[in-house]
N, C-alpha and C positions, 0 to 999 in steps of 0.2 A: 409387466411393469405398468403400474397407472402414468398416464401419460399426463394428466394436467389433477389439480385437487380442489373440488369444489368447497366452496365454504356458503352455507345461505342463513339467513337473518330472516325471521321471521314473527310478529305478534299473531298467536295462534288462534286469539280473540274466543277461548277457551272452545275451541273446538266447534263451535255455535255453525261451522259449515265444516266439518269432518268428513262426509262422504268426499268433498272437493279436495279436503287436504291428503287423506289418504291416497286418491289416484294420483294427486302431484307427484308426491313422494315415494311413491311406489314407481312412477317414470321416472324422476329425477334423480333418485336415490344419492342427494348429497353423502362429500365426506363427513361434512360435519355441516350441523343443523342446531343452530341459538334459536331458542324458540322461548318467547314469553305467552303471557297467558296462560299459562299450563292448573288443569285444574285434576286433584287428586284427594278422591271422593274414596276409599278401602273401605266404609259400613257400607257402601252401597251399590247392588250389582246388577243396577239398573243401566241403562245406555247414557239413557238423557235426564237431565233436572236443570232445574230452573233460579236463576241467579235476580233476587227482587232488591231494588234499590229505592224505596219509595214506589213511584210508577213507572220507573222504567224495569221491563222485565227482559228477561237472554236466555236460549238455552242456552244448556252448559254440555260437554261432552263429560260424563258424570267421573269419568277415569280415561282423561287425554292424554297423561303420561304412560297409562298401561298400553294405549292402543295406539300412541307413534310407536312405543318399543314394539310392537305388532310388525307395526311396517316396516319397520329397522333392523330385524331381526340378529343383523350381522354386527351392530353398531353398539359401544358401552353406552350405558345412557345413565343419567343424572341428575334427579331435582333436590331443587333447592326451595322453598317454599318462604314466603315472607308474611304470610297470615295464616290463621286457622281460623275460617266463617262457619255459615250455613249457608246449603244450597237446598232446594224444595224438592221434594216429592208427593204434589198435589200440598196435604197442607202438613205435610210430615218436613221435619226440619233434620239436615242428613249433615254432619259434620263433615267439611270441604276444607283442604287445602289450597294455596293457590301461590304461585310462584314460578319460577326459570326451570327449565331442562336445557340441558345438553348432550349429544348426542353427537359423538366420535366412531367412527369404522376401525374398528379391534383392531387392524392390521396399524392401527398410526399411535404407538403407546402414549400416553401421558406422563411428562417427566417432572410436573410441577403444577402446582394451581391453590387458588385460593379463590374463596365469597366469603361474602361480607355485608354488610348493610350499607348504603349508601343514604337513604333516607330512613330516622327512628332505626326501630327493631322490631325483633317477630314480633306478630299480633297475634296473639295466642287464644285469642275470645274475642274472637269479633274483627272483621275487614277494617276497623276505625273510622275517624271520622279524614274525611281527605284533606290535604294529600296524604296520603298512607303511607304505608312502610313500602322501601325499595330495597333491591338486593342486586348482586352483580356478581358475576364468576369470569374469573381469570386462570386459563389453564394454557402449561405449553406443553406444544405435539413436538414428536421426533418423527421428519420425517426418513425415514432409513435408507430408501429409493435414492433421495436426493444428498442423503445426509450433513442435516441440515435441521435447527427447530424451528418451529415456530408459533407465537405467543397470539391467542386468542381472548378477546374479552367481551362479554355482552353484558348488555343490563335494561332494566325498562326504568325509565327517567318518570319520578313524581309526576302528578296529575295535578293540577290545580285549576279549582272549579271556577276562577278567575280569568283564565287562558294561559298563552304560551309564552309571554314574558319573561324578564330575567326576575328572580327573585333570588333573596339570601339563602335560603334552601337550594335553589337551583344548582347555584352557584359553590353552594359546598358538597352537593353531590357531587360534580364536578370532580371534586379538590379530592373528594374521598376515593373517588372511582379510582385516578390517576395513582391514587396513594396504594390501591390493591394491583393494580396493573404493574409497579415499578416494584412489589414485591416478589413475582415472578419473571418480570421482560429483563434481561443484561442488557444495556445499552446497545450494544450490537443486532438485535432477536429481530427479527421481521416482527411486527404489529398488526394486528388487524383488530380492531374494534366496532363496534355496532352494536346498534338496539333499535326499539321502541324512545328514543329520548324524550318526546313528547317540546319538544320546542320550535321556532322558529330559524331559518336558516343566518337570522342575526346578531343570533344568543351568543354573549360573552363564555359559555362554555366551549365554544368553540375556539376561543384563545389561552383556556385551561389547556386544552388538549393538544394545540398549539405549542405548545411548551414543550410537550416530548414527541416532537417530529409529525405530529398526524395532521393529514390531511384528508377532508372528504371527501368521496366517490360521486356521491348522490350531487349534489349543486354543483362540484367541478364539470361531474363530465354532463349534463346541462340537464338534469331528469329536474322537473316541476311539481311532481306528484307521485305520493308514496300512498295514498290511501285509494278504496276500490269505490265502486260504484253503492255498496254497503254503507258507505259514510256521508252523510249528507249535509254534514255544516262546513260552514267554511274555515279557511288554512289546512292546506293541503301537503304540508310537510308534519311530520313524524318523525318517519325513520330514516339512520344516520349510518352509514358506512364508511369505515375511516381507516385509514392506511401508513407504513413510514417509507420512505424511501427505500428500504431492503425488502420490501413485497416488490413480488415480479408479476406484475398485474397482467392477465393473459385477456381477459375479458369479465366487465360488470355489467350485470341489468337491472334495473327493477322492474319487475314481471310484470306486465299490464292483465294477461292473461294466461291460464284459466284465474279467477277469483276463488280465491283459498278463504279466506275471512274479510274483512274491513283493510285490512294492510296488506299491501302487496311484498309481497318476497321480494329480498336483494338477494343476490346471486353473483359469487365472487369467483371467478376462476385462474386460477395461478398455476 
């Protein structure tokens, strides 16, 4: 009998430090692992390529999705994709996916779920112009041990080349998130949510979410800083971990250490 169930929340920052990610998760081996950034390259059967945005350049782990399922071996896994780009191979242009995985240990079934768009729609040609298209998945586990579900939601929150302000986009993802979340959670369901949201820890989305019962991990229990030594501009909040009062919260971190990409791992144990 598993004694406690991890759940961890991760921007995977498309794999751009994957040998780091891999050892994490190969020691850590969450139950279940939200992971944004996921990039899902099938022409191409290369490791690595390269993600060009004007002059900013990244590598890419060229198939992230195929190589956590690598390390997950045991776990269902799941993407979701919100665009279809190009990523580089020197000057060869290699058709990219790029979007959400999730990743569940086969022993904990799936008994409901839904994704959805929270910002626009696929991008089917091209990354767009930002903020981009956003997407979120809502799935609930059964767990059998305890018997008992429980409702999981992750998403990665619009980017805006502006900063992290509230804006009316912001603001209806929000509305829209909560609207996929309440088609799988019954009023009673433990909750657990997180992502990448990309805001500040004063953002009125956090009184969206307020509305059905959540509360935050990350600013409650006193953490300042969700991003690694990878990220070097200022505002140091991101990522959100969020809870209702029927999670039996056993222990939460966000990992300082090892550095997995730009954003450090939350790390939920119940």
């Amino acid at each position: 009998m598993r004694l406690t169930v991890q759940i961890m929340c991760l921007n995977g920052w498309g794999g751009a430090l994957f040998e780091a990610v891999q050892a994490y998760l190969q020691q850590v081996r969450p139950d279940v692992l939200c992971l944004q950034e996921v990039v899902h390259s099938p022409a191409s059967n290369k490791p690595w390529l390269t993600y060009r945005d004007g002059d900013h350049k990244l590598p890419q782990r060229a198939n992230f999705f195929r190589d956590v399922c690598e390390v997950l071996p045991d776990h269902a896994a799941y993407f979701f994709p919100a665009a279809q780009g190009v990523l580089w191979d020197e000057d060869k242009a290699i058709p990219s996916q790029w979007g959400l995985a999730t990743f569940v240990r086969s022993d904990l079934p799936i008994i409901g779920k839904a994704q959805g768009f929270v910002h626009k729609n696929f991008s089917a040609h091209g990354y767009g112009d930002h903020p981009r298209s956003r997407n979120a998945h809502v799935f609930k586990l059964y767990d059998i041990e305890r018997d008992k579900p429980i409702v999981i939601a992750h998403m990665h929150g619009l980017r805006d080349l502006a900063g992290k302000m509230d804006t009316p986009e912001r603001l209806a993802q929000a509305e829209r998130f909560v609207h996929l979340i309440q088609k799988v959670a019954d009023a009673d369901d433990p909750l657990v949510v997180c992502g990448d949201f990309n805001i500040e820890p004063s953002s009125r989305m956090f009184e969206v979410f307020a509305r059905i019962g959540l509360r935050d991990l990350v600013t409650g229990r006193g953490f300042t800083d969700t991003r690694t030594s990878h990220y070097r501009k200022s505002g140091r909040y991101a990522d959100y971990m969020l809870v209702n009062d029927r999670v039996d919260v056993l222990g939460f971190d966000v990992v300082e250490q090892p550095e997995v990409s730009d954003h450090r791992p939350l790390l939920l144990t119940l």
